[in-house]
PDB file with one MODEL, atoms N, CA, C and O in Angstrom:
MODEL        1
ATOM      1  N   UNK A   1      29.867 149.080 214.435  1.00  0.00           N
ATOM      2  CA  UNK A   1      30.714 148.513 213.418  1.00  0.00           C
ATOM      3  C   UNK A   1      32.130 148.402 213.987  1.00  0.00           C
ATOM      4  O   UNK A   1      32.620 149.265 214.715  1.00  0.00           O
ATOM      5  N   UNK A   2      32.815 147.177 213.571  1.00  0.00           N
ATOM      6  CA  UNK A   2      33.999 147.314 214.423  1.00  0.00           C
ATOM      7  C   UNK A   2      35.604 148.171 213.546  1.00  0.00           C
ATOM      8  O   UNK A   2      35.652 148.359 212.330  1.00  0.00           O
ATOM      9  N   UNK A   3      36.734 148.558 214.520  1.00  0.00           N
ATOM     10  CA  UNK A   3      36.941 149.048 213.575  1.00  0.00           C
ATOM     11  C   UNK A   3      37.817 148.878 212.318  1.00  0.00           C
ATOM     12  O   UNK A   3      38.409 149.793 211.744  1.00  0.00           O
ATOM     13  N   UNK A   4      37.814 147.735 212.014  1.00  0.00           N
ATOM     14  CA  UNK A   4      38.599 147.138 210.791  1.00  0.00           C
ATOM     15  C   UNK A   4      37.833 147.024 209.814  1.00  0.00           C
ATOM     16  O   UNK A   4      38.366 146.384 208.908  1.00  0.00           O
ATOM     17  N   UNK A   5      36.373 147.508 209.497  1.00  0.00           N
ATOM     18  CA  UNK A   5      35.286 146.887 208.768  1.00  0.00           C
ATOM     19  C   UNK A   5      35.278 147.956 207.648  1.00  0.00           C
ATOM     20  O   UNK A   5      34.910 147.703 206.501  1.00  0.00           O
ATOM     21  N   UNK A   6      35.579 148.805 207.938  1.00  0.00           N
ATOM     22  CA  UNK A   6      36.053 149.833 206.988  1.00  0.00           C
ATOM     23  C   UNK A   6      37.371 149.708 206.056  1.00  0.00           C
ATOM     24  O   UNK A   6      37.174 150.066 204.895  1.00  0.00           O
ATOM     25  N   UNK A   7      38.278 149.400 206.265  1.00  0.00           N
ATOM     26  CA  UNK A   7      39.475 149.530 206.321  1.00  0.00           C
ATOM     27  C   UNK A   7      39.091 147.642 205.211  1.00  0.00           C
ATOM     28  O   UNK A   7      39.320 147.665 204.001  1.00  0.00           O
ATOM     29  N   UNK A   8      38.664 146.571 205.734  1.00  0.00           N
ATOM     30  CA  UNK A   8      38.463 145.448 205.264  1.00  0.00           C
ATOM     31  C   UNK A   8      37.476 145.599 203.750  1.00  0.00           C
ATOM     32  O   UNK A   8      37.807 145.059 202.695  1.00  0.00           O
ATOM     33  N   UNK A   9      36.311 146.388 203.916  1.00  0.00           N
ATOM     34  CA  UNK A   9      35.853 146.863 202.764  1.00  0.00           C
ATOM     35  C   UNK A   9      36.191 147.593 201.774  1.00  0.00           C
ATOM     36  O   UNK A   9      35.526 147.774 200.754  1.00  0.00           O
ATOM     37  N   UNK A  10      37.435 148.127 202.082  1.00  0.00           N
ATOM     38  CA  UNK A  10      38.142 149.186 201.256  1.00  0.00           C
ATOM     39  C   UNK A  10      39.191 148.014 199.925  1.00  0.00           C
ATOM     40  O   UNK A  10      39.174 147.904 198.699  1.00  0.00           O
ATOM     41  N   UNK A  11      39.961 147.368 201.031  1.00  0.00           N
ATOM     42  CA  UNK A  11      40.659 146.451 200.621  1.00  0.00           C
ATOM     43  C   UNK A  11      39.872 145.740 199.691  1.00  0.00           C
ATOM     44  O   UNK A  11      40.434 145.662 198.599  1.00  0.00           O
ATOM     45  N   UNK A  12      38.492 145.057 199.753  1.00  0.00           N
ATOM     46  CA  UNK A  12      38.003 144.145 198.996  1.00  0.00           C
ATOM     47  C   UNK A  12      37.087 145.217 197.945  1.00  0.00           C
ATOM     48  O   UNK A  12      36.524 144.740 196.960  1.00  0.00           O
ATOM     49  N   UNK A  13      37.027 146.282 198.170  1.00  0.00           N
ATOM     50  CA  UNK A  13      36.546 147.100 196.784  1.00  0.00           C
ATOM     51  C   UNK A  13      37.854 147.270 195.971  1.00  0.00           C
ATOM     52  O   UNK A  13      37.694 147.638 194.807  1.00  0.00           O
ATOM     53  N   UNK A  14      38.886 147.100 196.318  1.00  0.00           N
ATOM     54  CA  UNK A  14      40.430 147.710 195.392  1.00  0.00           C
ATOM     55  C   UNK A  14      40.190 146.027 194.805  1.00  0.00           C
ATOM     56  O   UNK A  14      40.639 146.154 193.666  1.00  0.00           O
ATOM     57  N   UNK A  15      39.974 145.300 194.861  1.00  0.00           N
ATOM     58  CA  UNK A  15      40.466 144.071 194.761  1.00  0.00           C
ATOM     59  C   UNK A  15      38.664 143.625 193.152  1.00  0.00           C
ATOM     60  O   UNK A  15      38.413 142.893 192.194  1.00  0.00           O
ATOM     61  N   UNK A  16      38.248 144.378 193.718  1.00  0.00           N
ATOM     62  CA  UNK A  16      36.632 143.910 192.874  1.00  0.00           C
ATOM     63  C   UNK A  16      37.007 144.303 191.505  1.00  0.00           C
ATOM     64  O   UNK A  16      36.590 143.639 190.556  1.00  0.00           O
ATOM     65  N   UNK A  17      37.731 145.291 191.337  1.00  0.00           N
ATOM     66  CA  UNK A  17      37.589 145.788 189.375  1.00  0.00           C
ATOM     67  C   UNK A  17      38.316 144.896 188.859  1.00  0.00           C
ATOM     68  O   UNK A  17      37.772 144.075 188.121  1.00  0.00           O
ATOM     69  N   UNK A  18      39.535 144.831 189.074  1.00  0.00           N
ATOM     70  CA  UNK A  18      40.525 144.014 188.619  1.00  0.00           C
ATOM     71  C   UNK A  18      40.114 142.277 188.436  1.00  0.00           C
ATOM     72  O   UNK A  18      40.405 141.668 187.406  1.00  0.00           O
ATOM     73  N   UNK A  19      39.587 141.796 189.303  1.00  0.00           N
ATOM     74  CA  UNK A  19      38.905 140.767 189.002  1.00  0.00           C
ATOM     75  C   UNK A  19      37.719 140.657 188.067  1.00  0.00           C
ATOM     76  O   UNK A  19      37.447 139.721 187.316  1.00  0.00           O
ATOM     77  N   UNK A  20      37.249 141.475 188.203  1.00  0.00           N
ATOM     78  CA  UNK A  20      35.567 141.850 187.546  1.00  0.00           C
ATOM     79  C   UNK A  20      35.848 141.602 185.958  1.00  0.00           C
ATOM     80  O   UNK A  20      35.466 140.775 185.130  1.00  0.00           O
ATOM     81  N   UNK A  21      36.724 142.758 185.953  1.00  0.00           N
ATOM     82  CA  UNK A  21      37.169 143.217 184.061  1.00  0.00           C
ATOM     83  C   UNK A  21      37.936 141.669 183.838  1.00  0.00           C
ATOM     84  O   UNK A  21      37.625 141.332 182.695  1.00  0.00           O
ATOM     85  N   UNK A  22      38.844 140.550 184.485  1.00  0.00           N
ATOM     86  CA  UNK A  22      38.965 139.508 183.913  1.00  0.00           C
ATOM     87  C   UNK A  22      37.922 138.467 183.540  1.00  0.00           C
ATOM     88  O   UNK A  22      37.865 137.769 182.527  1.00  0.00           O
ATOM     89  N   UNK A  23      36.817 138.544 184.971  1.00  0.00           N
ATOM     90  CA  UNK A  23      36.316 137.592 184.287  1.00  0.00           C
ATOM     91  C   UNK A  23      34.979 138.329 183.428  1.00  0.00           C
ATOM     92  O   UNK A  23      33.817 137.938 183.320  1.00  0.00           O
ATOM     93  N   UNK A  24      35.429 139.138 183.061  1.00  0.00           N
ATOM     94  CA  UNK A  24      33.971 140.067 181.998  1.00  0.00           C
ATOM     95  C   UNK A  24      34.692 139.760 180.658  1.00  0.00           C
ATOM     96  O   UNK A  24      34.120 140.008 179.596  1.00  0.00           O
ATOM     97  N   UNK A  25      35.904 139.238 180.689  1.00  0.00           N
ATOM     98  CA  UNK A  25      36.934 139.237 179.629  1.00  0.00           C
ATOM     99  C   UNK A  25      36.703 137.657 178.796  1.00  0.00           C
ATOM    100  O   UNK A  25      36.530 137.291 177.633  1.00  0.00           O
ATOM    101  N   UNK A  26      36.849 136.837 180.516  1.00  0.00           N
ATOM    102  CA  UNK A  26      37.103 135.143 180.081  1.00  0.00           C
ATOM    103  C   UNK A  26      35.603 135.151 179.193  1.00  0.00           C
ATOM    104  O   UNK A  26      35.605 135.194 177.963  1.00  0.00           O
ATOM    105  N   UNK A  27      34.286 135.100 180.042  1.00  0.00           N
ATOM    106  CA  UNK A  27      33.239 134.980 179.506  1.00  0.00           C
ATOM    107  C   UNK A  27      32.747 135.503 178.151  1.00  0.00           C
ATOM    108  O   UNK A  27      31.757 134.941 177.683  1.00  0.00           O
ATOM    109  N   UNK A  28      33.384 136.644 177.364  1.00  0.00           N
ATOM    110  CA  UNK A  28      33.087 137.368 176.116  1.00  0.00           C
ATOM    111  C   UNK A  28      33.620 136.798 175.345  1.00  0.00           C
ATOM    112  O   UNK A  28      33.198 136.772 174.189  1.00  0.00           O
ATOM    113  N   UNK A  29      35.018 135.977 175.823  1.00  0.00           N
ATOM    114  CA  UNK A  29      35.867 135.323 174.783  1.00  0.00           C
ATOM    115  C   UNK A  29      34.900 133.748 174.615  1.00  0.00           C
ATOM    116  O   UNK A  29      34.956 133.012 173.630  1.00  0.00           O
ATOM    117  N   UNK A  30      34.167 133.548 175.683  1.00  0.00           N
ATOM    118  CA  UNK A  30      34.115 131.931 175.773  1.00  0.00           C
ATOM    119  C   UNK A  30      32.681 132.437 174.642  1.00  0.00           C
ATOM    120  O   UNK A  30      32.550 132.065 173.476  1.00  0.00           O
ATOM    121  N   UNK A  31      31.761 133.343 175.393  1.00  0.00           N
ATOM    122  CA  UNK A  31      30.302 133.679 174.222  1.00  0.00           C
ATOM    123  C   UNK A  31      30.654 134.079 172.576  1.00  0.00           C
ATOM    124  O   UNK A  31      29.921 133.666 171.677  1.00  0.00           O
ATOM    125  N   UNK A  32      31.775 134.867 172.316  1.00  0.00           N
ATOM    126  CA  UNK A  32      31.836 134.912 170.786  1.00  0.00           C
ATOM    127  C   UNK A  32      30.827 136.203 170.575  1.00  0.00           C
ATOM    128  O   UNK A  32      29.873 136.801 171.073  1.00  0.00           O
ATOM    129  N   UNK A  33      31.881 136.186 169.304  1.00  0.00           N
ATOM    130  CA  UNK A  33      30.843 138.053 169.243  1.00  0.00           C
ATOM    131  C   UNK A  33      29.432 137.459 168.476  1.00  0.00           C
ATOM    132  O   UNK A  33      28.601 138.189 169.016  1.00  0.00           O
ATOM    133  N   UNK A  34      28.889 136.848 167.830  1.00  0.00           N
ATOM    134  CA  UNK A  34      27.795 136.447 167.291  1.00  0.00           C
ATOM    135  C   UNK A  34      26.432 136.316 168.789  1.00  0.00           C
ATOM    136  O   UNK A  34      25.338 136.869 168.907  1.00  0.00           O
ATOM    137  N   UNK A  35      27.053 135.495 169.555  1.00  0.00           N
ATOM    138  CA  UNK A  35      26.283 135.151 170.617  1.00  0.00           C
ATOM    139  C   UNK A  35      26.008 136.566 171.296  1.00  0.00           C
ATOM    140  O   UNK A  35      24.807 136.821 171.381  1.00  0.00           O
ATOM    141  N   UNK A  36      26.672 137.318 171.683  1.00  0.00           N
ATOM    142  CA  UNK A  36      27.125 138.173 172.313  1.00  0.00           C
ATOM    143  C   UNK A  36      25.806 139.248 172.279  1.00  0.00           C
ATOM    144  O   UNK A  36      25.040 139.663 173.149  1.00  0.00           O
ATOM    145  N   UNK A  37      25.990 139.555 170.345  1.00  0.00           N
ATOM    146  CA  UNK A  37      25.159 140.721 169.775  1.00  0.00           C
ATOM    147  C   UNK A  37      23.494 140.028 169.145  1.00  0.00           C
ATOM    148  O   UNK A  37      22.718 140.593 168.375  1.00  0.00           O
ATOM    149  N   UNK A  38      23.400 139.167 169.549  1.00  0.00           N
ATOM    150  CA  UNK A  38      21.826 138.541 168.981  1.00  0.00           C
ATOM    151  C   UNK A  38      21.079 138.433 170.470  1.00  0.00           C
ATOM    152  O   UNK A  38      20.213 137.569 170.611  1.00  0.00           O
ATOM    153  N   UNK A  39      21.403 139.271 171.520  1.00  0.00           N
ATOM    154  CA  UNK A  39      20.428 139.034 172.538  1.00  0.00           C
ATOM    155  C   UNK A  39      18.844 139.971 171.851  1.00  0.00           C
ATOM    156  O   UNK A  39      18.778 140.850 170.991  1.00  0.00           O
ATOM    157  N   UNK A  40      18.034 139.481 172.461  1.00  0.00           N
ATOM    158  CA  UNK A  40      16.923 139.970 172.231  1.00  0.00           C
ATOM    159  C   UNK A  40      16.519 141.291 173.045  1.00  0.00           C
ATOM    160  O   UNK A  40      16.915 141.338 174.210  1.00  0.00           O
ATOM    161  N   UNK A  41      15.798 142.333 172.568  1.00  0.00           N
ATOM    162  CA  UNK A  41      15.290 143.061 173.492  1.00  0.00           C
ATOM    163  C   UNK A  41      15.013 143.201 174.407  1.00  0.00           C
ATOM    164  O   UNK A  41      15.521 143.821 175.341  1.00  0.00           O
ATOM    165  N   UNK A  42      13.669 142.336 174.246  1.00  0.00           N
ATOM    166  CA  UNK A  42      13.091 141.987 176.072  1.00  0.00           C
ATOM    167  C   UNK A  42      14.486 141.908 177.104  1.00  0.00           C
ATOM    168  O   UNK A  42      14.890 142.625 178.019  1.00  0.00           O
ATOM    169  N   UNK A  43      14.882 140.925 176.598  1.00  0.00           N
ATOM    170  CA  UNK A  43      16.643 140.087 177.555  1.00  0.00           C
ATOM    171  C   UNK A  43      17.157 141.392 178.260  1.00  0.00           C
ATOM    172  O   UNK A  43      17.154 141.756 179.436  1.00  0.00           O
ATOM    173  N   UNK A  44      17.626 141.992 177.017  1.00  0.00           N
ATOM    174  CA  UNK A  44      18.404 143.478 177.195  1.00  0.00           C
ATOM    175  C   UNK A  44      17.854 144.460 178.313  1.00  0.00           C
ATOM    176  O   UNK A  44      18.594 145.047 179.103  1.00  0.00           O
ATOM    177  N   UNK A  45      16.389 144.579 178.291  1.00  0.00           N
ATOM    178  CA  UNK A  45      16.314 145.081 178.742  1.00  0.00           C
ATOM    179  C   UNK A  45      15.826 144.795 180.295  1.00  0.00           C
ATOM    180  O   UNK A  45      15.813 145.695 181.134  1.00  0.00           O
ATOM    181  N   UNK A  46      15.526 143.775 180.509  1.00  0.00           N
ATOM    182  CA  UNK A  46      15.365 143.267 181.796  1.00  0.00           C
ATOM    183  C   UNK A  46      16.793 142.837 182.190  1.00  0.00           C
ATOM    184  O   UNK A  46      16.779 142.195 183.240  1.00  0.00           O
ATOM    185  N   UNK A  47      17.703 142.958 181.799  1.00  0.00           N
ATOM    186  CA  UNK A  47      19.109 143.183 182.469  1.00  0.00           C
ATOM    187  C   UNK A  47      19.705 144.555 182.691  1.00  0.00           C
ATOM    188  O   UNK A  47      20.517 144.696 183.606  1.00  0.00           O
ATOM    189  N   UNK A  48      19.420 145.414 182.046  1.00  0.00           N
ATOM    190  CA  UNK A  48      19.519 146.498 182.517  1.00  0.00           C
ATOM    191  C   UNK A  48      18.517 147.328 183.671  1.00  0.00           C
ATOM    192  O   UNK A  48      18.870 148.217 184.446  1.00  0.00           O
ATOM    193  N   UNK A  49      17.169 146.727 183.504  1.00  0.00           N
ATOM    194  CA  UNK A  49      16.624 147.101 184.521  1.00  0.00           C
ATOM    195  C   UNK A  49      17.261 146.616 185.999  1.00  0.00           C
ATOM    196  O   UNK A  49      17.175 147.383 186.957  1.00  0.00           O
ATOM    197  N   UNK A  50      17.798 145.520 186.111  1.00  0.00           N
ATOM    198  CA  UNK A  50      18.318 144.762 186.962  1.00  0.00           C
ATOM    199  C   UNK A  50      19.615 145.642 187.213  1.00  0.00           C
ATOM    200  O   UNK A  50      19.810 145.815 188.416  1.00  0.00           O
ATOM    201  N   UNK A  51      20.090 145.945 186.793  1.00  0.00           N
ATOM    202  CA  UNK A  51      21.979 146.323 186.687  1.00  0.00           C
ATOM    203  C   UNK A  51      21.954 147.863 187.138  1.00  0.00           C
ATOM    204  O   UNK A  51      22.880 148.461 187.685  1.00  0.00           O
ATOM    205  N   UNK A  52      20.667 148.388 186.783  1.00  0.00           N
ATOM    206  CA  UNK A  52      20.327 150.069 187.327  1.00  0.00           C
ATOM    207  C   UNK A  52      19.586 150.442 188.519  1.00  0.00           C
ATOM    208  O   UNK A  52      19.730 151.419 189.255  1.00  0.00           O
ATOM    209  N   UNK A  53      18.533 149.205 188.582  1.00  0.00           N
ATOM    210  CA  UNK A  53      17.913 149.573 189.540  1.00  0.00           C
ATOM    211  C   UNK A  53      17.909 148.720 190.862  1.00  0.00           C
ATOM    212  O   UNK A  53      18.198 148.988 192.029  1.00  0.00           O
ATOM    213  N   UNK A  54      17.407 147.429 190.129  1.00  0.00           N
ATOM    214  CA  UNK A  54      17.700 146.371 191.489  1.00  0.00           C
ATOM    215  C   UNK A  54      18.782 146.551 192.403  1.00  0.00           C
ATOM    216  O   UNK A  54      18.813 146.670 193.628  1.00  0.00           O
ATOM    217  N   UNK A  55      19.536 146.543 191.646  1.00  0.00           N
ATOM    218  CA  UNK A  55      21.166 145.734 192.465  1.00  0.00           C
ATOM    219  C   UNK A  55      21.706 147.102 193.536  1.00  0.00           C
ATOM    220  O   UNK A  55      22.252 147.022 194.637  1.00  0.00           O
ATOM    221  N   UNK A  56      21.357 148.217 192.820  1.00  0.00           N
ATOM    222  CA  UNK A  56      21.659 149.871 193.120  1.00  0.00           C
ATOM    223  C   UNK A  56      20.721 149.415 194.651  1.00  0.00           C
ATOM    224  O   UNK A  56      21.366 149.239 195.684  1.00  0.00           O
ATOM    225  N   UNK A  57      19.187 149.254 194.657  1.00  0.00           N
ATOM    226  CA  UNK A  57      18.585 149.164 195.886  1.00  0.00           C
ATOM    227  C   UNK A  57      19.118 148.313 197.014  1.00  0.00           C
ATOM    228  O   UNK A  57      19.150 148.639 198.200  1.00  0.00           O
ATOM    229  N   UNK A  58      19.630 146.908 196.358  1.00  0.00           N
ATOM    230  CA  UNK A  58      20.501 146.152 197.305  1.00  0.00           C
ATOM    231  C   UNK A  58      21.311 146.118 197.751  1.00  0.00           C
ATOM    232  O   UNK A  58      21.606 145.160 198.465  1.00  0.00           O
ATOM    233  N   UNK A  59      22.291 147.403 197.517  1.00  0.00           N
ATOM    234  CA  UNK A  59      23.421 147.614 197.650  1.00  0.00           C
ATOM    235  C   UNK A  59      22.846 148.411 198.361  1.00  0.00           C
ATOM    236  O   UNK A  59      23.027 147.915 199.473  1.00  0.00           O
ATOM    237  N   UNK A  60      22.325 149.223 198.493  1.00  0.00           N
ATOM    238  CA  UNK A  60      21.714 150.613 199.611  1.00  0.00           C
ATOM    239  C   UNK A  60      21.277 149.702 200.619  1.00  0.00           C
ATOM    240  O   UNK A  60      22.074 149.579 201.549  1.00  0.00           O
ATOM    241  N   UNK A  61      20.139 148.972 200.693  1.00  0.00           N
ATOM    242  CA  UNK A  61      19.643 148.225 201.935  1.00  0.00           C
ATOM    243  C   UNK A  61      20.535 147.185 202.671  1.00  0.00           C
ATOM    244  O   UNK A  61      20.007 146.856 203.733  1.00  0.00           O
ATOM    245  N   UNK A  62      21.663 146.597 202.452  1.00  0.00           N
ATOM    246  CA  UNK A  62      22.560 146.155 202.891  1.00  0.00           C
ATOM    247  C   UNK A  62      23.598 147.143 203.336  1.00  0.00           C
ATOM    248  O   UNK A  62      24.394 146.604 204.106  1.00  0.00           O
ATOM    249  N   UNK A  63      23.889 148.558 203.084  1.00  0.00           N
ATOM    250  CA  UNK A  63      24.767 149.270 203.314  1.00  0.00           C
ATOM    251  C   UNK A  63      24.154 149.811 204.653  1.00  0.00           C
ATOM    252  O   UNK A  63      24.957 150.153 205.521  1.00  0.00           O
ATOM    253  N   UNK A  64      22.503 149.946 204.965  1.00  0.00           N
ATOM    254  CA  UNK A  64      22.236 150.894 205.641  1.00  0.00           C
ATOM    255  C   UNK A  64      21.927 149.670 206.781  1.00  0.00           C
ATOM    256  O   UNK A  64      22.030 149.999 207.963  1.00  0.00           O
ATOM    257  N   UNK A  65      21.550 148.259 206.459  1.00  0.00           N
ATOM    258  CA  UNK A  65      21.514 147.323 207.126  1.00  0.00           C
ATOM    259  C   UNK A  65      22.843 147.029 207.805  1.00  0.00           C
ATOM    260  O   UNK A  65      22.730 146.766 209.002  1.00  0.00           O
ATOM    261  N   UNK A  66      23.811 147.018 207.418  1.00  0.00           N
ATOM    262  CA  UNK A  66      25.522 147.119 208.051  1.00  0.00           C
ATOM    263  C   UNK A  66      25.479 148.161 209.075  1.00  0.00           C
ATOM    264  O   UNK A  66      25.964 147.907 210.178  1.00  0.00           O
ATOM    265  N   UNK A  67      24.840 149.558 208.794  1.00  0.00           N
ATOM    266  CA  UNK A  67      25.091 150.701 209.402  1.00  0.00           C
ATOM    267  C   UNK A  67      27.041 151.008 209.137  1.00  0.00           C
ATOM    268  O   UNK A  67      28.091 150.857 209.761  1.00  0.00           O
ATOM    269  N   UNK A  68      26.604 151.466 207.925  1.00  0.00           N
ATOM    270  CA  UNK A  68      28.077 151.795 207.322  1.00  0.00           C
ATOM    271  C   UNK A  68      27.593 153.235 207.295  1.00  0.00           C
ATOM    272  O   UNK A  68      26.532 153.738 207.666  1.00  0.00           O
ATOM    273  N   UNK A  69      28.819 153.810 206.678  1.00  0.00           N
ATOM    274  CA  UNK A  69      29.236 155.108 206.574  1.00  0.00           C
ATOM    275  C   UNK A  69      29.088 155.662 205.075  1.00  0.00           C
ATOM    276  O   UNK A  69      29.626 154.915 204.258  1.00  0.00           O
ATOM    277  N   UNK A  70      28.671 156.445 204.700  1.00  0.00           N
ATOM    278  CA  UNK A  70      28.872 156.896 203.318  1.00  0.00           C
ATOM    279  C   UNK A  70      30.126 156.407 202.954  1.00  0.00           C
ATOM    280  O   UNK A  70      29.785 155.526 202.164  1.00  0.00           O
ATOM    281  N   UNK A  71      31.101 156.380 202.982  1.00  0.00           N
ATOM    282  CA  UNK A  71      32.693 156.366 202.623  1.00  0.00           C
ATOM    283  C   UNK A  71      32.493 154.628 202.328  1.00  0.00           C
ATOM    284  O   UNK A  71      32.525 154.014 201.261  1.00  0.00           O
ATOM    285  N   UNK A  72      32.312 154.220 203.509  1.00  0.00           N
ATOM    286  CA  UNK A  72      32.355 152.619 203.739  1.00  0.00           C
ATOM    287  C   UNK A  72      31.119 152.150 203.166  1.00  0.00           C
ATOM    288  O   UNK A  72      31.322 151.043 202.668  1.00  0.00           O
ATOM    289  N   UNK A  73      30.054 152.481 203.040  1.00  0.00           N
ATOM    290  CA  UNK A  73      29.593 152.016 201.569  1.00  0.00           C
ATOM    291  C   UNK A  73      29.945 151.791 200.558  1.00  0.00           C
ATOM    292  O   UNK A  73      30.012 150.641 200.123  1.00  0.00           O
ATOM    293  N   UNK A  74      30.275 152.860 199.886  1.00  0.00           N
ATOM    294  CA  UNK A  74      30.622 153.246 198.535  1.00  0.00           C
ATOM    295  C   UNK A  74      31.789 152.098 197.959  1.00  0.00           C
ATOM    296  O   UNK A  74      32.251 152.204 196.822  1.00  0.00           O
TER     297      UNK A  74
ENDMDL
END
């Protein structure tokens, strides 16, 4: 790994919330609370399966595929 790749991932994790929470913001305003709260079960819950488990594994197999560091994962 070279050695800015750490140091470059750090930077673009400080940079991920702050963006994230706006556009988690634009999109809630554009769906409306009606839309928002009538998802269906099934929906619900195959997005959370996704959001806990999937994404958690892809984020591990790309971290260990990088050959990162605990720190530089995270």
């Amino acid at each position: 790994m070279p050695k800015n790749t750490g140091a470059t991932l750090g930077w673009i994790g400080n940079c991920v919330s702050p963006v994230t929470l706006f556009a988690m913001g634009i999109w809630m305003h554009g769906k409306g609370m009606r839309e928002m709260f009538s998802m269906r079960m099934s929906r619900l819950a195959m997005f959370m399966l996704f959001k806990l488990i999937v994404v958690p594994l892809i984020m591990v197999g790309l971290a260990n595929g990088m050959n990162l560091t605990n720190e530089a994962g995270r």
